[in-house]
N, C-alpha and C positions, 0 to 999 in steps of 0.2 A: 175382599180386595178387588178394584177394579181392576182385570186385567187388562182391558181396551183400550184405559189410560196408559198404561206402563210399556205396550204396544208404541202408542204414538210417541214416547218418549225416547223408545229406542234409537228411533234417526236423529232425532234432535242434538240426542249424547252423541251420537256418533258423529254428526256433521260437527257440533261443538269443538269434537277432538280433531277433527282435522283442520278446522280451521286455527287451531293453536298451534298446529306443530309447524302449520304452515309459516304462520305471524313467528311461527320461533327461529325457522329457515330466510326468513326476513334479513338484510344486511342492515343492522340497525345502526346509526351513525349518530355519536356521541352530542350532546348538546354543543363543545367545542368543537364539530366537525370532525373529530380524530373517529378513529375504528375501534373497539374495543374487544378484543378476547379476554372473559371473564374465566382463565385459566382455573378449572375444577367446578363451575357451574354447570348447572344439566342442558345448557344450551352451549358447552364451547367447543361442543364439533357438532355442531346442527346448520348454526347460520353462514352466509356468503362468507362471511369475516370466520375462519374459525381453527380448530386444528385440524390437521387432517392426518396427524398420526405419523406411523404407524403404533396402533395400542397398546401395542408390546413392548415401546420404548417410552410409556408415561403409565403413573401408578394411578389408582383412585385416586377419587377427589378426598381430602384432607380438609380438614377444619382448623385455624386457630387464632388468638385475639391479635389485635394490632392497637392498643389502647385498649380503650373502651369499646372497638370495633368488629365483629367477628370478620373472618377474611376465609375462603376458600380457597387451595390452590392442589398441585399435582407436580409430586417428584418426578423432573426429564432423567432418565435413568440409561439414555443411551446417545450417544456423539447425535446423532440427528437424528434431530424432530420437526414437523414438515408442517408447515402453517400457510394461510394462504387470507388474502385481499380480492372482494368481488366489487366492483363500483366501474358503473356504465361512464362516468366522466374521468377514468385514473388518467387520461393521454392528454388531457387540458393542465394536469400540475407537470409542475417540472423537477419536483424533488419528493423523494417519499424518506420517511421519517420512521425507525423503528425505535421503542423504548419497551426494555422489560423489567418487570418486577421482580425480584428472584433475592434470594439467600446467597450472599459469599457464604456458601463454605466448600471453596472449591477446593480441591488440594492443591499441596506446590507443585508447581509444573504446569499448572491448568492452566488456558486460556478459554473466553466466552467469546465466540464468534458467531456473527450472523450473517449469513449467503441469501443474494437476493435472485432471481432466475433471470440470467443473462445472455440466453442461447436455446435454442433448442437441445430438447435430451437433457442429460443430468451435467449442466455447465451452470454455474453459480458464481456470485462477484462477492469474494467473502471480506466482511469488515472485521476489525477489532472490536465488538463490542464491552469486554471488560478483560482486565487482565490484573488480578492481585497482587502480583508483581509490584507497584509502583505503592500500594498500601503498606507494603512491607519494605521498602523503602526508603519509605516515609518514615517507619516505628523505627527503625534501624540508626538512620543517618541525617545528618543535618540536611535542610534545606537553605541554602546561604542564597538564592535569589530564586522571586518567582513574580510572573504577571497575567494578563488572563491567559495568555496562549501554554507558555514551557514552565517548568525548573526543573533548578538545576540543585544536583543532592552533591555534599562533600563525604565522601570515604575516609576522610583523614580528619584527624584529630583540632580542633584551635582555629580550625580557619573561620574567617569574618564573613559576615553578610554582604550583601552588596546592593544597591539599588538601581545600579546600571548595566545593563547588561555588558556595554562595552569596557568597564572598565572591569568587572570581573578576566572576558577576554584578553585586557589587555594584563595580567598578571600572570596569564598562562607562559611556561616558555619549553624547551626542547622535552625536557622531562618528566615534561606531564604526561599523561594517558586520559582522552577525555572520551568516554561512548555515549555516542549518540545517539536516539531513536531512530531506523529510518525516514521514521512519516515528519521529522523535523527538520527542516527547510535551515537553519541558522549553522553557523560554520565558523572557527575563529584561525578565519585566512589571514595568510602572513602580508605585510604591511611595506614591505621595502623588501627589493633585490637589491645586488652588489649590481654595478655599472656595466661590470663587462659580461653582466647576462643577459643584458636586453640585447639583442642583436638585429632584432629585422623588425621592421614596420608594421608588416601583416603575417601570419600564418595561414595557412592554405591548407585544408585535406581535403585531398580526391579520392582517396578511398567512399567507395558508395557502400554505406550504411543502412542499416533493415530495423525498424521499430525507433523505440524510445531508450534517447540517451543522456547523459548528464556530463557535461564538461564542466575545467575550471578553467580560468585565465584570471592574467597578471593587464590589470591598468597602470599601466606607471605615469602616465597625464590626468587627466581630469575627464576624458571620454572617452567611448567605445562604440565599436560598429561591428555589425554583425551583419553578413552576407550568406542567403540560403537558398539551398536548389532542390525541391521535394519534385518527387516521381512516383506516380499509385502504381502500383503492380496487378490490381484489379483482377486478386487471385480470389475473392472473397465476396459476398455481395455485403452492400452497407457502405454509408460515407468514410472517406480516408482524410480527415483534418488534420493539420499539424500545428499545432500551438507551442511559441518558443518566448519564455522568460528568463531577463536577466536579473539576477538577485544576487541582492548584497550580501555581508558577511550574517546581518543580523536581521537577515528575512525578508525585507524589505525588496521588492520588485522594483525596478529604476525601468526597465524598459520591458515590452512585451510584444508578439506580431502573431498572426492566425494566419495559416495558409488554408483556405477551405478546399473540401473533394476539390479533384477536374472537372467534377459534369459528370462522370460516369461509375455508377453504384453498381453495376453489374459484377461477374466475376467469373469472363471471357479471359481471362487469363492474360491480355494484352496491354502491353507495357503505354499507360495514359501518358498525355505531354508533360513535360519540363517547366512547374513551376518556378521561380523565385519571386526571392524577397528580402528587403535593406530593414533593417530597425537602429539607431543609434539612441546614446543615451549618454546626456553633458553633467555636467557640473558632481563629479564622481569624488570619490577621493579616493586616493591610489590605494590600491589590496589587491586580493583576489574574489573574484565574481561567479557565481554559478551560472551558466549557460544552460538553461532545462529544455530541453526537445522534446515534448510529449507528442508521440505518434505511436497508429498503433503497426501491427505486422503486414498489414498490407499497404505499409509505406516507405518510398526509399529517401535517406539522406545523401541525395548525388552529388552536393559541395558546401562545404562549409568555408566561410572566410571570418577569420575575427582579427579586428585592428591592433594587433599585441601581436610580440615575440613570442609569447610562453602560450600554451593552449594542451591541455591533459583531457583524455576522456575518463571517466570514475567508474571503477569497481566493472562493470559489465558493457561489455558489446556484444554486437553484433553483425561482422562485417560480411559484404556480399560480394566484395572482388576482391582479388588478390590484392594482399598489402603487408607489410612490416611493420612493424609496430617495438616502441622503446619503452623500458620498464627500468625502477632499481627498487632495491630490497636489503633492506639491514638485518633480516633475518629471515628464514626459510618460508614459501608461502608456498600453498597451492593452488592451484588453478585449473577450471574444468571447462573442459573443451567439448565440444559436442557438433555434430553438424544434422541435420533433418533431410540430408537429399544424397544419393551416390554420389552425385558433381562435387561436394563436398568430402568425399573420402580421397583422405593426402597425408602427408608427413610434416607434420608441425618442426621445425629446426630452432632449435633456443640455441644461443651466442652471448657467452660473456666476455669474449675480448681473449678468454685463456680456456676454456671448453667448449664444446658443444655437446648436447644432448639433444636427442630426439623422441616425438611421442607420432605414434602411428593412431591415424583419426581410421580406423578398421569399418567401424560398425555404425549403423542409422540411427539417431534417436538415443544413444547410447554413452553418459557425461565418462569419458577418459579425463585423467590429469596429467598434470605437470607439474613438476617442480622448480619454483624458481627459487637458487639460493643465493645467500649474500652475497655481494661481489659491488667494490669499491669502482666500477666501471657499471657505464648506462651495457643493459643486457636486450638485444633482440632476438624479436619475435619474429620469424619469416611462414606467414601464410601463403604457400603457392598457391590455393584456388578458392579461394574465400569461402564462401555458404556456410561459416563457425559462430557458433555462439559462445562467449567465453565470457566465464563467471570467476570474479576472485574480488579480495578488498587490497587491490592494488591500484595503480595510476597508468594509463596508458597514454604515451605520444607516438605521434606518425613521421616524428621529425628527430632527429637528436638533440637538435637546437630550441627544438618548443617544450621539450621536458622540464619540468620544475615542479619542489617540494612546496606545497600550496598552503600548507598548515603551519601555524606558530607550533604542534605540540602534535602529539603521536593523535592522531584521530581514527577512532573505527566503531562500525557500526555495534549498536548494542544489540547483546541476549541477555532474555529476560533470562538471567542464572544466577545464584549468586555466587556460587564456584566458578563461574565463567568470570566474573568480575574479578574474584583473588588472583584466579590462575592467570587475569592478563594485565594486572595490577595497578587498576582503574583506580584514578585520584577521583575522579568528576564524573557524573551523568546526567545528562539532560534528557528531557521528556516534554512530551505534551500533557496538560493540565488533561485527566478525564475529565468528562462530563460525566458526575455520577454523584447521587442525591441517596445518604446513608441514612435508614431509618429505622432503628432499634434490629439491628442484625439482618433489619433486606436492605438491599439498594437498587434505586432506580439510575438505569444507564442506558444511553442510545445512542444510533448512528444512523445514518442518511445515504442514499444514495441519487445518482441523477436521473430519471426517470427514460432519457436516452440510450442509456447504458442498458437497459432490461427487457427480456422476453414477456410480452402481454399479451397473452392467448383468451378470446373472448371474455374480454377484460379482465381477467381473470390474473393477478403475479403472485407467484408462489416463493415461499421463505422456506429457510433450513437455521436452524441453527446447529453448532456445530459445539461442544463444550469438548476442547480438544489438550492432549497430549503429547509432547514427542513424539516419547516410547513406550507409554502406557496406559491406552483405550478403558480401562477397565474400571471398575467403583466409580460408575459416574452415580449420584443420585443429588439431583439440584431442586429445589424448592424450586416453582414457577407459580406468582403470584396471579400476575396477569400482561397480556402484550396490547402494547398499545400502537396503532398505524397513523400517521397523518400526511395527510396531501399538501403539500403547497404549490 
């Protein structure tokens, strides 16, 4: 045997194997340009693209066919599993794109969510990625209308299809009950008030408002105009944009206006100048309209004016000065109150015309309730020192006079439950159409985010996913086929 050879061949092998493993640490970018983690190959936590664990929450790699095709993948056996995207250009796209391959066999209750890294530390912008729920919905209950965006599923027996969304709407009346997705923009607002409700020309709130809010209003002519006063609080560093649409009953955006930053990204803590801004919007037909304020917390709504009598904020606020507020209730609600600062610790006084009750805001950070119960008279709300955040699926006005019932039929947000459906005795449910491609017991599903929205640390954006529960964390074990990233 020559040993002299076998000598010179040593370094050879050796350099040979590091240059593989290197080429395997390589971010190799798919011939469509997308990233690919080949979840359970010997390279899916080696390269820029890969997983990154922890390996205690994914099993070996697994083998099985897909056809004629063998496939390798790895049971996620724990709420989060931490994946990550390296690419020297991610800050040129403007939207990143996740799609995974995975096995429904989530149990009931599950939800598949994916968090993209939004913040320094452990802060993440979590999406829906799949939710079974609407699968079994499907096997369950008619679908009587559907297009690319929603449908809509019938609970009840006999009822007809329909090919328009409006006129489904228009068969709905007091005694329906219809839930609706949150992430679904469509609403089957009532169409006519009586005469003697329209009372005033414009409605005005001076109450200054903190974040994003959602009103409704009543057009009773053929246009509307909206007037707005934004203010940064430039508690926070990062642009403070306020983007406000007005949307019809069935989605459709009729008018829209961007207020951008002041100029000042900092987060000196000092109250920036007094923005506004006018939008109007013609040729309408009389209903009720959404008015969407997307802003984030380090922005204030210092005045709102819209060209109607009737004007309701929905389900949550956020107010920052003292103000009163008008609510009613056909049946017992609760409502959580909360404030984030001592300036905000006070005595909340609710009034229905024949009680009062009070809720002591005590503690920081901390949701107290309240109970608002039926009562055939508008019931307020007296905030003496504002800084409250208040959550409920109720209707809020700042006027007595701007209050109104804005739905043809009992409207409230959907849980994915189906005891939750009996118990609140849902005719209808609308949803958004997933994006989800079924293929012999995997399905491929995805979801997107804005590439503005996320923390990118030496180019480097780190994923989570999140295969989540209520109330019960535990038996997760989910096939994971492979994950795929794409930049646009």
């Amino acid at each position: 045997m020559n040993y002299n050879k076998i000598h010179l061949l040593i370094p050879l092998i050796l350099f040979s194997y590091l240059l593989i493993m290197n080429l395997q640490s390589i971010n190799m970018q798919e011939k469509d340009g997308s990233y690919l983690i080949d979840v359970g190959s010997r390279n899916d936590m080696l390269r820029g693209t890969r997983l990154t664990g922890p390996e205690d929450r994914i099993s070996e790699a697994f083998n099985d066919r897909f056809g004629d095709k063998k496939i390798n993948f790895r049971n996620f056996t724990s709420r989060f599993v931490y994946f990550q995207l390296e690419e020297p250009g991610i800050r040129n796209a403007s939207t990143v794109r996740v799609q995974i391959r995975f096995k429904d066999e989530l149990a009931k209750g599950y939800v598949f969510k994916v968090g993209a890294h939004s913040a320094p530390q452990w802060n993440y912008k979590w999406n829906l990625l799949y939710d079974p729920f609407q699968r079994q919905l499907e096997e369950e209950y008619d679908t009587i209308y559907t297009d690319n965006n929603i449908s809509v599923y019938s609970l009840n027996d006999n009822d007809p299809t329909y090919s328009d969304l409006k006129d489904f709407f228009s068969k709905l009346d007091a005694k329906n009950t219809l839930a609706i997705h949150p992430s679904v923009s469509l609403f089957p607002g009532t169409d006519k008030l009586q005469k003697d409700e329209i009372t005033a020309l414009n409605t005005t709130v001076n109450t200054t408002l903190r974040g994003r809010h959602t009103f409704l209003t009543f057009v009773d002519g053929n246009e509307i105009s909206v007037d707005i006063e934004k203010q940064d609080l430039n508690w926070y560093n990062g642009t403070d944009d306020l983007k406000m649409e007005i949307v019809s009953g069935t989605g459709e955006t009729v008018a829209s206006l961007l207020i951008p930053d002041d100029g000042d990204a900092t987060d000196h803590r000092g109250l920036g100048k007094t923005q506004t801004s006018h939008v109007r919007a013609t040729g309408l037909d009389a209903g009720t309209y959404k008015i969407i304020v997307d802003a984030n917390d380090d922005t204030l709504i210092k005045k709102l004016q819209v060209s109607s009598s009737k004007l309701i904020a929905e389900n949550n606020l956020f107010v920052y000065t003292p103000t009163k507020l008008f609510t009613w209730t056909e049946e017992e609600r609760s409502v959580s109150l909360m404030t984030l600062h001592k300036e905000g610790l006070q005595e909340i006084e609710i009034n229905n015309g024949n009680t009062t009750s009070n809720v002591t805001i005590d503690r920081i950070a901390v949701a107290q309730y309240a109970k608002i119960v039926p009562s055939s008279n508008l019931q307020g709300i007296n905030v003496p020192a504002g800084d409250l955040k208040i959550a409920s699926h109720m209707y809020f006005s700042f006027t007595e006079g701007s209050y109104f019932e804005p739905m043809k039929c009992n409207v409230i947000p959907l849980e994915n439950n189906f005891d939750w459906l009996k118990k609140n005795n849902v005719d209808y449910v609308i949803m958004n159409n997933r994006s989800v491609i079924s293929e012999n017991g995997w399905v491929i599903a995805e979801t997107e985010w804005n590439i503005d929205d996320l923390y990118i640390r030496n180019n480097v954006l780190d994923f989570s996913t999140n295969i989540e529960h209520p109330t019960d964390p535990s038996q997760i074990e989910i096939p994971v086929d492979w994950i795929r990233i794409i930049l646009e």
